[in-house]
Phi, psi and omega in degrees: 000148198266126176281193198318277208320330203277325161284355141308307265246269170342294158316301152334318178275332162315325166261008146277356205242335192235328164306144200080307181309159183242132192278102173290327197186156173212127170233135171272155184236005188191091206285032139279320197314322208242044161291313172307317191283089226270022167291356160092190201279340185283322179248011140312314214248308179330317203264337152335294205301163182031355312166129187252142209252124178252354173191187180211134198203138189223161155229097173105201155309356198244148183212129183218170191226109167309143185218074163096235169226035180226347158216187190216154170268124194242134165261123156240142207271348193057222158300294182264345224287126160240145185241136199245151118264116177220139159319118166340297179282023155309150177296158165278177170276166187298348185210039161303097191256001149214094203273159150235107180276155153228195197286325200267061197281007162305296187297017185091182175224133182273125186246160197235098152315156171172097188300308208265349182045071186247325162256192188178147169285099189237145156244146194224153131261175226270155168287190161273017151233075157079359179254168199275131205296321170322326191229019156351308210271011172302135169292151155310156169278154162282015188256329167308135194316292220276016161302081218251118176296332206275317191300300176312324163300324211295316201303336202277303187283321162306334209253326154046053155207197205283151171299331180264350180282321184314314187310316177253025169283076226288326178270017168235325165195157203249178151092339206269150134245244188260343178296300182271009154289328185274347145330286177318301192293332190273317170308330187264351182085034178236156172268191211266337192271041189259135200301147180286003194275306168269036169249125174260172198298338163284338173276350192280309182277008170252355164286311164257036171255298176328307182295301181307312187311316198292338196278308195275011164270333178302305180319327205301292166262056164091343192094213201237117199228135193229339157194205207251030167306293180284120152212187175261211188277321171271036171047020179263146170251182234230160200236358193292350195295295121035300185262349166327102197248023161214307182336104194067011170226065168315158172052344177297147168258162197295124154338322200242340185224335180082028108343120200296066209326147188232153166241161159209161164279131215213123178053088170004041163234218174207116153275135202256149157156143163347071186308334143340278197260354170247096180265133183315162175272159158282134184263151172304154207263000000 
């Protein structure tokens, strides 16, 4: 599933290519896209229709574009889910589940691809600081201005469980998944299951100083493309796979000591990391 960078990414090009514009017409083609929207596909396009996209704003993982100031169209990419800008007579793609036109069609039109249809396109309205009311209890990111390291340590120390499930508690900081926690954990030298509970407070902040270096290297080049589900609004894929220094590289040796990296399994995911320079916690007797 694509994380903060591959969806920054992503943002960033929707607002060059779409900020600003007025919505002419949305035709759904798979009535799962507009599943979260449960007024259906008619008052999908209805509410739509002339509505001027005033900005492209994402938290975490999730990214949506206000249509004035009382909702937004919120995008989630799911597994597969892509939003394209293509010139009107593009052929369509095979698995086109939603076009969005505007007034301008010179400038192309937006589509929401999505092989496995796991994401989808919904309208909400907005809170009082500005989110789709749905994804309110989302945390700040760690790229966010407005991040607060103290808090996160405290919750972290509240929370009296393992470091990479805290990493992926979308309500405690947003955006990270499993690639750049394991990412993350092997640049601080922690393992994954190690409790959160015994991090002081300079280890919390040299843990998210690690996650942004990792994020904003990513970010550098495009993100993370492992095939050709993730791209960007131009249909280009992300290069960090390249710079990976565990994540998918079993057996390989550790970048920093030449330990063979190991996985196990972990939450019906896989964690990658060092046995070495991430040494298991002791568990209690």
């Amino acid at each position: 599933m694509p994380e903060l960078p591959e969806v920054e990414v992503v943002r960033r090009g929707l607002a060059r290519w779409i900020g600003g514009r007025t919505v002419a017409g949305a035709e759904v083609l798979h009535p799962r896209a507009i599943r979260r929207h449960v007024a259906g596909a008619v008052d999908f396009a209805d509410r739509l229709r002339g509505t001027a996209v005033t900005d492209v704003r994402r938290r975490g993982k999730y990214l949506w574009l206000p249509l004035g100031d009382e909702f937004a169209l919120l995008a989630h990419l799911g597994m597969s889910g892509q939003l394209l800008v293509q010139p009107e007579r593009t052929p369509d793609e095979k698995h086109l589940r939603i076009r969005i036109t505007f007034t301008d069609l010179a400038r192309g039109e937006l589509r929401f691809v999505d092989q496995r249809t796991f994401g989808g396109l919904s309208l909400h309205p907005l809170d009082p600081a500005g989110l789709p009311d749905v994804i309110s209890h989302i945390a700040r990111d760690p790229l966010d201005e407005d991040f607060d390291e103290d808090a996160f340590h405290v919750a972290l120390r509240r929370r009296r469980t393992t470091v990479k499930r805290a990493l992926l508690d979308q309500s405690l900081i947003s955006g990270v998944g499993n690639i750049y926690a394991d990412e993350a954990l092997w640049r601080a030298g922690l393992h994954y299951e190690r409790p959160t509970a015994g991090l002081t407070r300079r280890g919390t902040a040299e843990l998210v100083t690690h996650v942004r270096e990792v994020m904003t290297a990513a970010l550098a080049v495009g993100g993370t493309s492992f095939d050709s589900l993730y791209v960007n609004v131009n249909g280009q894929s992300g290069y960090f796979s390249r710079a990976l220094d565990v994540y998918g590289r079993e057996g390989e040796p550790c970048r920093r000591c030449g330990t063979a990296v190991r996985r196990r399994p972990w939450m019906n995911r896989s964690s990658y990391f060092c046995p070495r320079c991430q040494r298991a916690p002791r568990l209690p007797v």
